[in-house]
C-alpha positions in Angstrom: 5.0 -11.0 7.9 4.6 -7.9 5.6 6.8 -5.0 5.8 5.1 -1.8 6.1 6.0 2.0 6.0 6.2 3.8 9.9 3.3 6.3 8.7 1.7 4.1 5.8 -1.4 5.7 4.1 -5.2 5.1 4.9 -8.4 5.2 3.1 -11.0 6.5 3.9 -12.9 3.5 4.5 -10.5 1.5 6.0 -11.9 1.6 9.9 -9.6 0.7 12.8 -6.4 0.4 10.8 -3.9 -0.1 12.9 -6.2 -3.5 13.8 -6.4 -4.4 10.2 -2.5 -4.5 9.8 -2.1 -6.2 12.7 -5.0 -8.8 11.3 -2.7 -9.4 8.1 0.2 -9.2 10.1 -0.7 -12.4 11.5 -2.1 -14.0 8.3 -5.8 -12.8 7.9 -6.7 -11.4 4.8 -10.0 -9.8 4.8 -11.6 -9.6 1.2 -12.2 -5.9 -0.3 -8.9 -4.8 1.4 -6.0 -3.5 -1.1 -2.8 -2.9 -0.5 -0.9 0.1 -2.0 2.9 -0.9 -2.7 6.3 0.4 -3.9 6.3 -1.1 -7.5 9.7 -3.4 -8.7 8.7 -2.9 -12.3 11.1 -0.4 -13.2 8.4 1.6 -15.6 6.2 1.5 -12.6 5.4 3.7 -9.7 2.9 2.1 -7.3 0.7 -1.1 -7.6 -1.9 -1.9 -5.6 -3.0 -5.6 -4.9 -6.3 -7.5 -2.9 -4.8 -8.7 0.4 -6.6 -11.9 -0.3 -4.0 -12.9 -2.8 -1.3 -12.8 -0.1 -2.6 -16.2 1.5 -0.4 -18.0 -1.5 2.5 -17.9 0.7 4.8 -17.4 -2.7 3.3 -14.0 -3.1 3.3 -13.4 0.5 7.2 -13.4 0.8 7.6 -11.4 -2.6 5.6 -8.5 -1.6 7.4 -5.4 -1.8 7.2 -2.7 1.1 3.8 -1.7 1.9 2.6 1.8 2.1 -1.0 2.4 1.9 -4.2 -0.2 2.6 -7.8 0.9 1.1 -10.9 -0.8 1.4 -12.2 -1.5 -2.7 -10.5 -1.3 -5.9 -11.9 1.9 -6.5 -10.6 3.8 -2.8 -7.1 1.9 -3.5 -6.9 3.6 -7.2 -8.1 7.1 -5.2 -5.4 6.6 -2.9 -2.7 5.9 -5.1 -3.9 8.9 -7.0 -3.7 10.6 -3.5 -0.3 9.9 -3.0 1.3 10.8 -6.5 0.1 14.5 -6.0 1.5 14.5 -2.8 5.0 13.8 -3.8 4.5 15.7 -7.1 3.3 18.9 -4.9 6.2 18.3 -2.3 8.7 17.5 -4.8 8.2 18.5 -8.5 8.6 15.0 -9.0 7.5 11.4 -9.0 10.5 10.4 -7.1 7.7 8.2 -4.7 10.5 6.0 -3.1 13.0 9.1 -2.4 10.1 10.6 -0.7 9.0 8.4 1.1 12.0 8.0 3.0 12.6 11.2 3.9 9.2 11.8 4.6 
């Protein structure tokens, strides 16, 4: 099962989400659907990865906390972009993880 933010981030085109989490929640992976995630690269902010590739099971369980789902490459890459200014604008920072926890 993934772990997930309380009030993870949605694109635009993602329709129903609270249905799609519970879809890949349960093992369905729908192509075209990213995921936006806390990155554990130290020189990294956020990564975003297509939810098909969680069917390996090896990724599955290494799959850091998930805060944000966008339908396409290109809506993931806006939402990441999305969520950088945020912090930045809130916090004069890019202290992601710090914010989101006390968000």
């Amino acid at each position: 099962m993934l772990r997930w933010i309380e009030n993870y981030y949605v694109g635009s085109s993602i329709k129903k989400p609270e249905e799609q989490k519970r879809k890949m929640d349960s093992g369905f992976f729908a192509p075209g659907i990213y995921l936006l995630t806390l990155s554990e690269h130290p020189d990294h902010l956020l990564e975003f990865v297509p939810a098909v590739l969680l069917n390996q099971k090896a990724l599955l369980c290494r799959c850091p906390l998930v805060i944000g789902i966008a339908l396409g490459k290109e809506e993931a890459m806006e939402l990441t972009c999305r969520i950088l200014m945020e912090v930045y604008r809130q916090t004069g920072s890019f202290q992601v993880e710090d914010y989101l926890k006390n968000r």
